[in-house]
LUMVEX-799895 format. One record per residue: x, y, z of N, C-alpha, C in turn; residue number from 0. Coordinates in steps of 0.02 Angstrom, whole numbers. Layout:
% LUMVEX-799895
{{X,Y,Z},{X,Y,Z},{X,Y,Z},NUM}
...
END
This chain:
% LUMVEX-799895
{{-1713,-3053,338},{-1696,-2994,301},{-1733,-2997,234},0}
{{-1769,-2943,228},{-1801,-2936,164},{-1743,-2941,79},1}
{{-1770,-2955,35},{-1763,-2944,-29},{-1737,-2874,-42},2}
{{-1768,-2817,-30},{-1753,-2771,-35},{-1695,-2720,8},3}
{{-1702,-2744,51},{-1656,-2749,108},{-1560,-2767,75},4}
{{-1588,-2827,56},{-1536,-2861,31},{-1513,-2821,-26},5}
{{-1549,-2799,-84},{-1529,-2785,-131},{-1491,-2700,-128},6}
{{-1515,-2683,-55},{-1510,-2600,-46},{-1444,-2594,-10},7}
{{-1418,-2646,-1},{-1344,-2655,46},{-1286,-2681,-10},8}
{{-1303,-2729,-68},{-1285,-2736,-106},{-1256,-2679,-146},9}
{{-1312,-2630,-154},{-1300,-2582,-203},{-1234,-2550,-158},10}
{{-1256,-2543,-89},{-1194,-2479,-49},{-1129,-2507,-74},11}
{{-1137,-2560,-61},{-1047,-2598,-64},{-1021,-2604,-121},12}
{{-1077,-2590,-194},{-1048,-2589,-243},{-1027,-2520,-284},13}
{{-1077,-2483,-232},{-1035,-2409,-245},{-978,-2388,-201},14}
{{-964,-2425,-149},{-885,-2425,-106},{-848,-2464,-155},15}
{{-861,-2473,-188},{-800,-2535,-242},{-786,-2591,-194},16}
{{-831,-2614,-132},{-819,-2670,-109},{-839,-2723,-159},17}
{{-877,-2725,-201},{-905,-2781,-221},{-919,-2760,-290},18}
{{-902,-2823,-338},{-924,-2812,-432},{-956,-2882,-435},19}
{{-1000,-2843,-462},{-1065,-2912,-505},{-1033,-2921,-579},20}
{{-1053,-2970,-599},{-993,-2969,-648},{-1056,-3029,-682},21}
{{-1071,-3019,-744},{-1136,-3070,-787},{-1123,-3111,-813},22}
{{-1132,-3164,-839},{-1101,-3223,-858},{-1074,-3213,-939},23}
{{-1030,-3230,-955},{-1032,-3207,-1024},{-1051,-3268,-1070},24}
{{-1106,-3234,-1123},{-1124,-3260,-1193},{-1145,-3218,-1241},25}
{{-1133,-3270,-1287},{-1144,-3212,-1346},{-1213,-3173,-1360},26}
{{-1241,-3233,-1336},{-1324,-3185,-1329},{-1357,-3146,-1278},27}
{{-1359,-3085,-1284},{-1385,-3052,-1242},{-1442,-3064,-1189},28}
{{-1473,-3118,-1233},{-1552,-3126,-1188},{-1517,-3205,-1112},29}
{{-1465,-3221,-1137},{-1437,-3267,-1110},{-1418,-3224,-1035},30}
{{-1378,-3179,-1054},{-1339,-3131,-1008},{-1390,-3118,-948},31}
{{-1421,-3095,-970},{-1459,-3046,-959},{-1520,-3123,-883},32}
{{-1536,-3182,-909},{-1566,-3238,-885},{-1528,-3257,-818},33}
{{-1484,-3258,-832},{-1436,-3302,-811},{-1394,-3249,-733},34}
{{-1398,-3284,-682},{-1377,-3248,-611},{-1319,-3218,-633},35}
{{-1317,-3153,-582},{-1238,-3131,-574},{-1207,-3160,-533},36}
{{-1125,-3148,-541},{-1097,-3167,-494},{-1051,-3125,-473},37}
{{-1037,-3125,-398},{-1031,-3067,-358},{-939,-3064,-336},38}
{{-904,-3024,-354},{-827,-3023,-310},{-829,-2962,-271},39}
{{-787,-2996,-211},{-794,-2952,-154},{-695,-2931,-173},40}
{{-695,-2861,-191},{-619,-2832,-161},{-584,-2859,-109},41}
{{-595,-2856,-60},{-568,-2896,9},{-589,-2948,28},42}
{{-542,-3001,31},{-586,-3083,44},{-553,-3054,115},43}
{{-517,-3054,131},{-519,-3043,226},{-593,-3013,261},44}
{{-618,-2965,207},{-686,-2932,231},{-748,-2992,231},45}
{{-736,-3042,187},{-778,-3083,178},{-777,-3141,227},46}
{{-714,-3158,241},{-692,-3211,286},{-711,-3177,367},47}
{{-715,-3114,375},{-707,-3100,447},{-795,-3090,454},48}
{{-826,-3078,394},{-907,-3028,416},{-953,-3113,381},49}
{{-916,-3137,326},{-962,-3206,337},{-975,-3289,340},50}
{{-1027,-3318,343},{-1024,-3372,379},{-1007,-3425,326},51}
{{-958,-3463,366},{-933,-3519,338},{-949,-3581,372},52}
{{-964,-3619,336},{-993,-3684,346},{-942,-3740,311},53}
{{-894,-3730,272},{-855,-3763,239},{-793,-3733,209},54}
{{-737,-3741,188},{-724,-3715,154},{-714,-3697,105},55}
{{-680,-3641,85},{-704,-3592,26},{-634,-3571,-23},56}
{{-593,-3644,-26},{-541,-3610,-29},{-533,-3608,-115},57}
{{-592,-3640,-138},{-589,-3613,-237},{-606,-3562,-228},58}
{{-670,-3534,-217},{-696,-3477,-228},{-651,-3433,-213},59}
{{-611,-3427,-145},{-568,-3386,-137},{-517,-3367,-195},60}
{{-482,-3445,-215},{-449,-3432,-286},{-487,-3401,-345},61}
{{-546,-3419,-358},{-571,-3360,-406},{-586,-3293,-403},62}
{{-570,-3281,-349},{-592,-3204,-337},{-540,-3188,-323},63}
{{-491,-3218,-292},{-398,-3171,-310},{-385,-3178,-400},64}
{{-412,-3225,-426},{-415,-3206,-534},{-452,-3139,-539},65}
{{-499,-3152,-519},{-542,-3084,-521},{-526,-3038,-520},66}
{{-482,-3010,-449},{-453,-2943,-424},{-391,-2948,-477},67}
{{-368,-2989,-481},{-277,-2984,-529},{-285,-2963,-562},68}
END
């Protein structure tokens, strides 16, 4: 799957409110701005049923039920 591909499916789900990118916070903008997003999915059932797990995921899961709360 392409880059663009990727980024064009991204966008759909984040205009369904499936998914918020959310930037790292610092005080400096140019930091923000460097530095990866990171992604919460609304429905971890959506995430658990559509992707692949190799381990488990059961922090991440806890940070993304902080997230949604």
């Amino acid at each position: 799957m392409s880059i663009t591909s990727v980024k064009s499916y991204t966008g759909y789900l984040e205009q369904a409110y499936l998914l918020f990118p959310l930037k790292r916070f610092s005080f400096k903008v140019k930091e923000q701005e460097k530095s990866p997003r990171k992604i919460y999915a609304i429905d971890t059932g959506l995430c658990n049923a559509v992707g692949f797990r190799f381990s488990e995921n059961d922090g991440r899961l806890a940070e993304n039920v902080v997230f949604v709360a």
